[in-house]
mmJSON file of the N, C-alpha and C atoms, coordinates in Angstrom:
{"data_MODEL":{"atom_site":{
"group_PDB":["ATOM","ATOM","ATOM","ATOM","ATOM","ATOM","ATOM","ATOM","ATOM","ATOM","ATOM","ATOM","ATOM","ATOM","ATOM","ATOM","ATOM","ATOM","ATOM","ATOM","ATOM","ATOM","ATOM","ATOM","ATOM","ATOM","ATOM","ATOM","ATOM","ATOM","ATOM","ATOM","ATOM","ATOM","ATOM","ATOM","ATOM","ATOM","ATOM","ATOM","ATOM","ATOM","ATOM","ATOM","ATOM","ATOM","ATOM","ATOM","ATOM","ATOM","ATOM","ATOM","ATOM","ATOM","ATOM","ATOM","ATOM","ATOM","ATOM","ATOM","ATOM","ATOM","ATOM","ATOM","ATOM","ATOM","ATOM","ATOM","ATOM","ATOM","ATOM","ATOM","ATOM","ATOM","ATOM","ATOM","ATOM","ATOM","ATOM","ATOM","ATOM","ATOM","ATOM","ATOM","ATOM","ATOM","ATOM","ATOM","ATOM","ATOM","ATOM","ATOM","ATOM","ATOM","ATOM","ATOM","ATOM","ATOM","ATOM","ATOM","ATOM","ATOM","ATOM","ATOM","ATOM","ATOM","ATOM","ATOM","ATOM","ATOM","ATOM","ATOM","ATOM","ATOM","ATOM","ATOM","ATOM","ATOM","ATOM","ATOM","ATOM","ATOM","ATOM","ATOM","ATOM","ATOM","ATOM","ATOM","ATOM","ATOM","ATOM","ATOM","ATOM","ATOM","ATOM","ATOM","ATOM","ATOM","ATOM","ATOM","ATOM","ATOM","ATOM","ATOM","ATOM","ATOM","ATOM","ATOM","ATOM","ATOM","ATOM","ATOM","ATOM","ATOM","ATOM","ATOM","ATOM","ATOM","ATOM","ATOM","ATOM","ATOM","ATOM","ATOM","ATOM","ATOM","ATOM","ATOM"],
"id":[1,2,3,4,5,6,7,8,9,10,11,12,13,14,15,16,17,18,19,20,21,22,23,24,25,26,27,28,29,30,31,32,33,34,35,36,37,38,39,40,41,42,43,44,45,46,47,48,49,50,51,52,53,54,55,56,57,58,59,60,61,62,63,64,65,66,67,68,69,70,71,72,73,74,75,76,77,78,79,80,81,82,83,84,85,86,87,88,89,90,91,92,93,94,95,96,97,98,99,100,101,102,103,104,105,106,107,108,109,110,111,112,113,114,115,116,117,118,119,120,121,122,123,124,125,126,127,128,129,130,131,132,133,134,135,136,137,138,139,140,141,142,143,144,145,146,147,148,149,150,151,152,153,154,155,156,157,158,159,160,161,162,163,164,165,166,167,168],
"type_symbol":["N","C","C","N","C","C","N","C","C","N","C","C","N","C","C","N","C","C","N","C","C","N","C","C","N","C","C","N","C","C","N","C","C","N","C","C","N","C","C","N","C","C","N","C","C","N","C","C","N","C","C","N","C","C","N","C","C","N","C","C","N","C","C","N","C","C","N","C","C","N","C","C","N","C","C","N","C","C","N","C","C","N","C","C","N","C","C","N","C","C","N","C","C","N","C","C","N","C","C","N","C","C","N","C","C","N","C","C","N","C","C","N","C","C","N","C","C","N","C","C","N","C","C","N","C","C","N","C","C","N","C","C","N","C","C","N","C","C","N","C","C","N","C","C","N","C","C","N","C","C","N","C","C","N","C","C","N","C","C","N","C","C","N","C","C","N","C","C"],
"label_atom_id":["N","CA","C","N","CA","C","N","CA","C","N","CA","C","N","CA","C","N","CA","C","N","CA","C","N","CA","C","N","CA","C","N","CA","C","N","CA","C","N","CA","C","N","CA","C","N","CA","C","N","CA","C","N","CA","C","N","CA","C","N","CA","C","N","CA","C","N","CA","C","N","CA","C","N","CA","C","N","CA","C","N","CA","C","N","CA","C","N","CA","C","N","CA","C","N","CA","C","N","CA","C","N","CA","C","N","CA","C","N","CA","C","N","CA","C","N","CA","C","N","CA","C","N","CA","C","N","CA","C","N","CA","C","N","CA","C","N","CA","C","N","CA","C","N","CA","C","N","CA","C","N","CA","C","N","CA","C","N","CA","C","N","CA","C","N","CA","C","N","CA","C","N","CA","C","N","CA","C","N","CA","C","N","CA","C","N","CA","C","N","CA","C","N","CA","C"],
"label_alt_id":[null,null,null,null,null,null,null,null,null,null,null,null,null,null,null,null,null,null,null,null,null,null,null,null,null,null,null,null,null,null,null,null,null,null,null,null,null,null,null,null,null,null,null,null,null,null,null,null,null,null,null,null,null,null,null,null,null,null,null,null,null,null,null,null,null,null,null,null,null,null,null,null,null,null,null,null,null,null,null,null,null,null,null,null,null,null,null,null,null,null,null,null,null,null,null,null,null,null,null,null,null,null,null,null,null,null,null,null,null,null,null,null,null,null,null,null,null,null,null,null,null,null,null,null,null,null,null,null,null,null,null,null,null,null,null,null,null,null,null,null,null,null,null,null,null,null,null,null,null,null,null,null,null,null,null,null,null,null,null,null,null,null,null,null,null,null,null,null],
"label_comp_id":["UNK","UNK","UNK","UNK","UNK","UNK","UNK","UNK","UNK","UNK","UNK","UNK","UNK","UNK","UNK","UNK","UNK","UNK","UNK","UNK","UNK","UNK","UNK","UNK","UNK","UNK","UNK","UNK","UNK","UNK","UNK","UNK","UNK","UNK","UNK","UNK","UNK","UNK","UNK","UNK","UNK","UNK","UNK","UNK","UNK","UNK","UNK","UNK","UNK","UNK","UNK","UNK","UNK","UNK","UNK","UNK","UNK","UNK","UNK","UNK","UNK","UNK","UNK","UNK","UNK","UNK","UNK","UNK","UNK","UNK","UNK","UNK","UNK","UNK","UNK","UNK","UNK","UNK","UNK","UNK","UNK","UNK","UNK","UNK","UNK","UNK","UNK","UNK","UNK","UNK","UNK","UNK","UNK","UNK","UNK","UNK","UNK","UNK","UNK","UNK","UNK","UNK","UNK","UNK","UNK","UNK","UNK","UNK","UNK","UNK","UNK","UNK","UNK","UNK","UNK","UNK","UNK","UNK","UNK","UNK","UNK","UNK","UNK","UNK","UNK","UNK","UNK","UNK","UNK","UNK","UNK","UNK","UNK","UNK","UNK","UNK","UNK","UNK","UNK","UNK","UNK","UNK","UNK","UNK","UNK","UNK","UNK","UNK","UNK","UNK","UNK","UNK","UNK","UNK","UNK","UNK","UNK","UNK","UNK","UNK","UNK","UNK","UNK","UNK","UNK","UNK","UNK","UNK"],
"label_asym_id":["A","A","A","A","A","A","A","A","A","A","A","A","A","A","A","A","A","A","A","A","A","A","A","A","A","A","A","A","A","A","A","A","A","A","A","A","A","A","A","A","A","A","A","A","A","A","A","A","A","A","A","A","A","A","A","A","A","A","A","A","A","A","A","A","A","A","A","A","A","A","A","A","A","A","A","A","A","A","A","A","A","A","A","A","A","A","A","A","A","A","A","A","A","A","A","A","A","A","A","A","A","A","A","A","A","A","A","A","A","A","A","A","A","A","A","A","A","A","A","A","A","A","A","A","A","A","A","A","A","A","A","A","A","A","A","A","A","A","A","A","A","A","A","A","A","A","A","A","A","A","A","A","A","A","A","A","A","A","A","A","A","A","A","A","A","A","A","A"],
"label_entity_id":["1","1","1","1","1","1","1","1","1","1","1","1","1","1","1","1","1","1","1","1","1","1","1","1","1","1","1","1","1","1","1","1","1","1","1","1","1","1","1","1","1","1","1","1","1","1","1","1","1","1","1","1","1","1","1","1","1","1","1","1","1","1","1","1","1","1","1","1","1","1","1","1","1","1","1","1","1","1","1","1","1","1","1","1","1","1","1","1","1","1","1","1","1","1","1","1","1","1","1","1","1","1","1","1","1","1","1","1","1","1","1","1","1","1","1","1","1","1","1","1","1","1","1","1","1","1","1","1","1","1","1","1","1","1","1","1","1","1","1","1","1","1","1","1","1","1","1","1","1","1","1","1","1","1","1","1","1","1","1","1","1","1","1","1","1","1","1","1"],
"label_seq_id":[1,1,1,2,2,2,3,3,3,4,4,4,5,5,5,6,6,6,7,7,7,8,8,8,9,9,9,10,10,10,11,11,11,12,12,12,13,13,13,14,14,14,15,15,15,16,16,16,17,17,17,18,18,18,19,19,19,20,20,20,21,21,21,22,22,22,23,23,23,24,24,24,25,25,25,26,26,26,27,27,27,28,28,28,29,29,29,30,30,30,31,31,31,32,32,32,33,33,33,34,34,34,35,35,35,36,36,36,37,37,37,38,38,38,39,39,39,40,40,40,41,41,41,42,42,42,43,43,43,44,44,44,45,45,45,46,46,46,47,47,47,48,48,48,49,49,49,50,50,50,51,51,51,52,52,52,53,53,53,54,54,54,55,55,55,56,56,56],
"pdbx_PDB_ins_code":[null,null,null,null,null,null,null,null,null,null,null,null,null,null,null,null,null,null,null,null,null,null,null,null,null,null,null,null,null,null,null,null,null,null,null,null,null,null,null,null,null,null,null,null,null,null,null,null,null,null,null,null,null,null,null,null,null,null,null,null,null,null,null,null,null,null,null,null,null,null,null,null,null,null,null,null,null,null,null,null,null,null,null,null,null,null,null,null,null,null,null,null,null,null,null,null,null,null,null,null,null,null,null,null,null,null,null,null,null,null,null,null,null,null,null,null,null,null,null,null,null,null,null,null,null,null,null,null,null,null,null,null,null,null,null,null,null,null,null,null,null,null,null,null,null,null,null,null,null,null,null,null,null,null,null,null,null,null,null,null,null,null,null,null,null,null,null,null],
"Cartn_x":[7.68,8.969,10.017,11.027,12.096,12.945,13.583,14.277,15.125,15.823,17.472,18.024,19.351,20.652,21.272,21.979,22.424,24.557,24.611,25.916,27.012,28.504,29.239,29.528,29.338,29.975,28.521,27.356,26.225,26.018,26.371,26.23,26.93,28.614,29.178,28.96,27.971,27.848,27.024,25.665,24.405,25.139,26.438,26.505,27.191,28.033,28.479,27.371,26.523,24.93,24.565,24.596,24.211,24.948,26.439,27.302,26.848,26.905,26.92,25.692,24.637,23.472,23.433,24.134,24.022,25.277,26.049,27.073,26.102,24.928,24.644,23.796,22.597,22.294,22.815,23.653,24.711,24.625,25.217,25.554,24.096,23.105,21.786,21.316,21.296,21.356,22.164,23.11,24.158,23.724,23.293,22.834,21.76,20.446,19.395,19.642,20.275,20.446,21.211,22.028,22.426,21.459,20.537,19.283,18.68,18.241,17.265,18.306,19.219,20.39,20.048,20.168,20.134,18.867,17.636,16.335,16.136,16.665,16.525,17.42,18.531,19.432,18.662,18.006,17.481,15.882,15.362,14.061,14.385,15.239,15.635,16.371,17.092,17.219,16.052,14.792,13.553,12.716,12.769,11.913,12.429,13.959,14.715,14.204,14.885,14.648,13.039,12.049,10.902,10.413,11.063,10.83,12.121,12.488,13.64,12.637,11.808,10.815,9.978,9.224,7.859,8.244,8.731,9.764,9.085,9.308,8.751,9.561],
"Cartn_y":[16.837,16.282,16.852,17.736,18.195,16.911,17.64,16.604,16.1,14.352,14.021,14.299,14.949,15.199,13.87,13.42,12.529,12.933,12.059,12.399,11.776,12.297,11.901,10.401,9.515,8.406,7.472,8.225,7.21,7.305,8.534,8.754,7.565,7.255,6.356,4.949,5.127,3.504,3.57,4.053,3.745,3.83,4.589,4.643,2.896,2.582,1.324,-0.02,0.179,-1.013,-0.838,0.42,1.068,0.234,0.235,-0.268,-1.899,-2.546,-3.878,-4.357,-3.49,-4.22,-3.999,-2.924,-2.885,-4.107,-4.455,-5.019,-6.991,-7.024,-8.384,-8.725,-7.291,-7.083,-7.358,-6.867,-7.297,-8.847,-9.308,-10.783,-11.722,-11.164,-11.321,-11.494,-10.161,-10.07,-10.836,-11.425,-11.776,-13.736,-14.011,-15.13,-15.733,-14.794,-14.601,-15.011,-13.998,-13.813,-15.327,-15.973,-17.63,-17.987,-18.054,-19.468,-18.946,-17.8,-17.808,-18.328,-17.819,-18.616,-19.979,-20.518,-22.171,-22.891,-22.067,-22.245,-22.572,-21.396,-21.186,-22.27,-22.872,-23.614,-25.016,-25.356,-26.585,-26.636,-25.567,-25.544,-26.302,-25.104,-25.909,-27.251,-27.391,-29.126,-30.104,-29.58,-30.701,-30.464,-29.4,-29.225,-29.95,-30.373,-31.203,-32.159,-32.572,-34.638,-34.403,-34.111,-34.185,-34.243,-33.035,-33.357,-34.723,-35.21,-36.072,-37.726,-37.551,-38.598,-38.603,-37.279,-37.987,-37.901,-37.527,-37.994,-36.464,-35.548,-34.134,-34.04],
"Cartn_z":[57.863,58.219,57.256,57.88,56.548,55.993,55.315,54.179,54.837,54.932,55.66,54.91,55.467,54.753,54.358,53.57,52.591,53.536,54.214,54.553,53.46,53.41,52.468,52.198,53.687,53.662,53.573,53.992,53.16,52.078,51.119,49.966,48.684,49.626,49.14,49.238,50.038,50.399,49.501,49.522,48.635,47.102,46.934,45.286,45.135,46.192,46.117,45.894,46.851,46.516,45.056,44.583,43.452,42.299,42.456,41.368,41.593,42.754,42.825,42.341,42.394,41.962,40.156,39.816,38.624,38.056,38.441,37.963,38.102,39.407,39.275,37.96,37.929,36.952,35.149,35.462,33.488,33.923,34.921,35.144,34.345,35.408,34.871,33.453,32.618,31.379,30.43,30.55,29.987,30.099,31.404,31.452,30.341,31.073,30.118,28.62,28.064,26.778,26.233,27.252,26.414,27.2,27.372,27.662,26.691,26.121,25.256,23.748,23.48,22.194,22.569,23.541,24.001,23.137,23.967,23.951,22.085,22.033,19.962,19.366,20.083,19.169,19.353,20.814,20.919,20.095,20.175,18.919,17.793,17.278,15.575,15.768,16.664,16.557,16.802,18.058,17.774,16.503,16.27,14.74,13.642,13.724,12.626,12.65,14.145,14.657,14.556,14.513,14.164,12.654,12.202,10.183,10.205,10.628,10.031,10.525,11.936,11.841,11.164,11.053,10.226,8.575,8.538,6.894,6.14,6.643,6.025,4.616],
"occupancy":[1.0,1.0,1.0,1.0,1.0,1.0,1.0,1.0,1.0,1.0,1.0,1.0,1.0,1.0,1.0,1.0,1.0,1.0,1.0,1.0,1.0,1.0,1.0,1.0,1.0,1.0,1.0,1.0,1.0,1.0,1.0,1.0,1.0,1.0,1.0,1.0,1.0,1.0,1.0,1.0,1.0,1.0,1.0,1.0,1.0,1.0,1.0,1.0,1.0,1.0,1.0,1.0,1.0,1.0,1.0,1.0,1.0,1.0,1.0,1.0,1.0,1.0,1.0,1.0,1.0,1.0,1.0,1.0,1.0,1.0,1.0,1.0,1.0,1.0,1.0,1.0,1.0,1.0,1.0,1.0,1.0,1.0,1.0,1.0,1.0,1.0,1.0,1.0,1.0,1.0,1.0,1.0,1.0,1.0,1.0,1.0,1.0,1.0,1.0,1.0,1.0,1.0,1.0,1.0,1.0,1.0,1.0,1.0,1.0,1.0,1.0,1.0,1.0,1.0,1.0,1.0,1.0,1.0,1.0,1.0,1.0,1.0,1.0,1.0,1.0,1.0,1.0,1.0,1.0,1.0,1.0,1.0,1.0,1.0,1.0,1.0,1.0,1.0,1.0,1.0,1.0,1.0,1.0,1.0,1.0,1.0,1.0,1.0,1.0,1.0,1.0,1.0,1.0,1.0,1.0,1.0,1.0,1.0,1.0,1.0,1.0,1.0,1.0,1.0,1.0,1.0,1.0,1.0],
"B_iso_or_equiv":[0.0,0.0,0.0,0.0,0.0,0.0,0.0,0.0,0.0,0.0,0.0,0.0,0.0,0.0,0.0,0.0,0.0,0.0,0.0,0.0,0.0,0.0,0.0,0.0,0.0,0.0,0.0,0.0,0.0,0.0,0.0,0.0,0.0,0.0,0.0,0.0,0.0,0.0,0.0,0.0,0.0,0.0,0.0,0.0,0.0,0.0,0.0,0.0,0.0,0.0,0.0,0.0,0.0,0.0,0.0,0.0,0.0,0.0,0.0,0.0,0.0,0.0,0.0,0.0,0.0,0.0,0.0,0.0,0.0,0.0,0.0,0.0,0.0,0.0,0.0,0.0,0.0,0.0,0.0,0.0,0.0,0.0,0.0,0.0,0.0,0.0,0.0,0.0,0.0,0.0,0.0,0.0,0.0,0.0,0.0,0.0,0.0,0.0,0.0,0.0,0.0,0.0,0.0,0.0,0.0,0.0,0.0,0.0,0.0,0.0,0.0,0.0,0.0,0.0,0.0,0.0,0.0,0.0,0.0,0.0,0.0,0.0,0.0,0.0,0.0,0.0,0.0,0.0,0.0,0.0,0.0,0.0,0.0,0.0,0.0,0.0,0.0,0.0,0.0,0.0,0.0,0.0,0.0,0.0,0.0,0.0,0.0,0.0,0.0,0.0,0.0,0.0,0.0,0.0,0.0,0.0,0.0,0.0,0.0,0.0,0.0,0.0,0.0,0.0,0.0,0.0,0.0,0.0],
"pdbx_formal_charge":[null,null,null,null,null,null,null,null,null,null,null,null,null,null,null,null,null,null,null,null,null,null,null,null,null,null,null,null,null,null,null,null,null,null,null,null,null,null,null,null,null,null,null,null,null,null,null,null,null,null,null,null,null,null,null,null,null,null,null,null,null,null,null,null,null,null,null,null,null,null,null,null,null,null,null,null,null,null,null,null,null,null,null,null,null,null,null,null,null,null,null,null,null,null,null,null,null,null,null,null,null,null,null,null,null,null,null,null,null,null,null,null,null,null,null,null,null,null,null,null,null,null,null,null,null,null,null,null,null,null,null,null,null,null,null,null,null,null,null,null,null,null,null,null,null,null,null,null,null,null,null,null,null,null,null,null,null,null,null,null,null,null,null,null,null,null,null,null],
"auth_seq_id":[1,1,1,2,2,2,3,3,3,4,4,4,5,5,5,6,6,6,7,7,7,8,8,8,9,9,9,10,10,10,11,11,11,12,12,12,13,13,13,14,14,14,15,15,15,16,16,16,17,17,17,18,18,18,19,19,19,20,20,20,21,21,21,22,22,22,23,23,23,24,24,24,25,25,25,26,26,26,27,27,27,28,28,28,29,29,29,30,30,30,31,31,31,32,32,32,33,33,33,34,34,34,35,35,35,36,36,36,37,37,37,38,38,38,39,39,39,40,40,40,41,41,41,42,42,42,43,43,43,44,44,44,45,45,45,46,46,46,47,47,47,48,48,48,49,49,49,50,50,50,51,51,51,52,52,52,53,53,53,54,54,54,55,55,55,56,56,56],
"auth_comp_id":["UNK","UNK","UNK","UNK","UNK","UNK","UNK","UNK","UNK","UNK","UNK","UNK","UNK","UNK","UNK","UNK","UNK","UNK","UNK","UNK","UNK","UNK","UNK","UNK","UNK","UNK","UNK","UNK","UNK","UNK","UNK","UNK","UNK","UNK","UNK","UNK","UNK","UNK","UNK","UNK","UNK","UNK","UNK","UNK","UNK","UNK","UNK","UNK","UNK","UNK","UNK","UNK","UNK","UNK","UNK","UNK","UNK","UNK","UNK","UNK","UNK","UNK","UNK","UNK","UNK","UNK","UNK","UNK","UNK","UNK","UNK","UNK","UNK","UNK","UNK","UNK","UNK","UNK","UNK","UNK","UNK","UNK","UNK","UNK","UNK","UNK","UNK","UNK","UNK","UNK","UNK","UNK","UNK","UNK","UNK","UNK","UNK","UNK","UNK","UNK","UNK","UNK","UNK","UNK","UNK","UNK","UNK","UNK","UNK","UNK","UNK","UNK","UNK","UNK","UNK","UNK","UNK","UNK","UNK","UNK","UNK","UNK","UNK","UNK","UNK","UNK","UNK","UNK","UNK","UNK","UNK","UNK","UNK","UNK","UNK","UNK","UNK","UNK","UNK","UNK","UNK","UNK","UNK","UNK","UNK","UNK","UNK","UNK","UNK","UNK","UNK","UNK","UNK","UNK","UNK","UNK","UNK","UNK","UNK","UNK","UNK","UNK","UNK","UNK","UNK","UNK","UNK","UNK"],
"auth_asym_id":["A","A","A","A","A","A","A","A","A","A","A","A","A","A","A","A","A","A","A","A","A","A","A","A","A","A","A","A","A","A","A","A","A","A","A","A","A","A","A","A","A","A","A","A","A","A","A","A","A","A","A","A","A","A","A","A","A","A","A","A","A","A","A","A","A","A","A","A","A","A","A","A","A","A","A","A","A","A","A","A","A","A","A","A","A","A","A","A","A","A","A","A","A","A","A","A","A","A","A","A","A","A","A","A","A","A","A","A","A","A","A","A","A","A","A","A","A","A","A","A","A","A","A","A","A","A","A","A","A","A","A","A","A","A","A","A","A","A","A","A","A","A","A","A","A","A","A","A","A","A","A","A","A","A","A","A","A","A","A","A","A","A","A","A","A","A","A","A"],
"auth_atom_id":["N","CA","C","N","CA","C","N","CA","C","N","CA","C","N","CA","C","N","CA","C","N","CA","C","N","CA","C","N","CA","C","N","CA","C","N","CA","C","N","CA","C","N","CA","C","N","CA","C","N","CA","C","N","CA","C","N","CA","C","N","CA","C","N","CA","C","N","CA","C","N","CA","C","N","CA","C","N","CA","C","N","CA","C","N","CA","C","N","CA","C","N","CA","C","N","CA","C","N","CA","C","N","CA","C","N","CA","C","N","CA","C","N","CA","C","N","CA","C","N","CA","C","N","CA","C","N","CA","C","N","CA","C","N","CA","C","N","CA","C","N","CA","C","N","CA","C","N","CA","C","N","CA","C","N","CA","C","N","CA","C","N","CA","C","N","CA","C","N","CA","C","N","CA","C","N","CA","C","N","CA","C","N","CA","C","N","CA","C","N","CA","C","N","CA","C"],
"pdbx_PDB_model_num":[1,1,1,1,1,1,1,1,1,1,1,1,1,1,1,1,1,1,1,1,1,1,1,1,1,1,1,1,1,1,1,1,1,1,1,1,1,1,1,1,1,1,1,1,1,1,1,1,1,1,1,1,1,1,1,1,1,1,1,1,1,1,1,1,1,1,1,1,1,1,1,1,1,1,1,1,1,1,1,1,1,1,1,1,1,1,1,1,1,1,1,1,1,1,1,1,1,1,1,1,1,1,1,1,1,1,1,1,1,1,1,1,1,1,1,1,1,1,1,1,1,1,1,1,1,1,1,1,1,1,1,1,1,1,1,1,1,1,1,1,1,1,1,1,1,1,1,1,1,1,1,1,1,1,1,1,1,1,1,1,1,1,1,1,1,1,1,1]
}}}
């Protein structure tokens, strides 16, 4: 089967899916990254209220 030609105006579309998925992507990353800050800020607060119960 030869190769499909890549026409100009699918070319632009696929670069457009291209940008949008990379742009949900950062969204993604950016989320991520404050749940895990979250995750870490709520640790060290049960590890406190825990040494602050058992009287560490």
């Amino acid at each position: 089967m030869p190769p499909r030609k890549v026409t100009p105006a699918a070319f632009s579309k696929m670069e457009g899916r291209v940008e949008s998925l990379e742009s949900e992507i950062s969204v993604v990353r950016t989320t991520l990254a404050d749940v895990q800050n979250a995750v870490k800020e709520n640790h060290a607060s049960l590890l406190a209220m825990l040494e602050k119960c058992l009287g560490k």
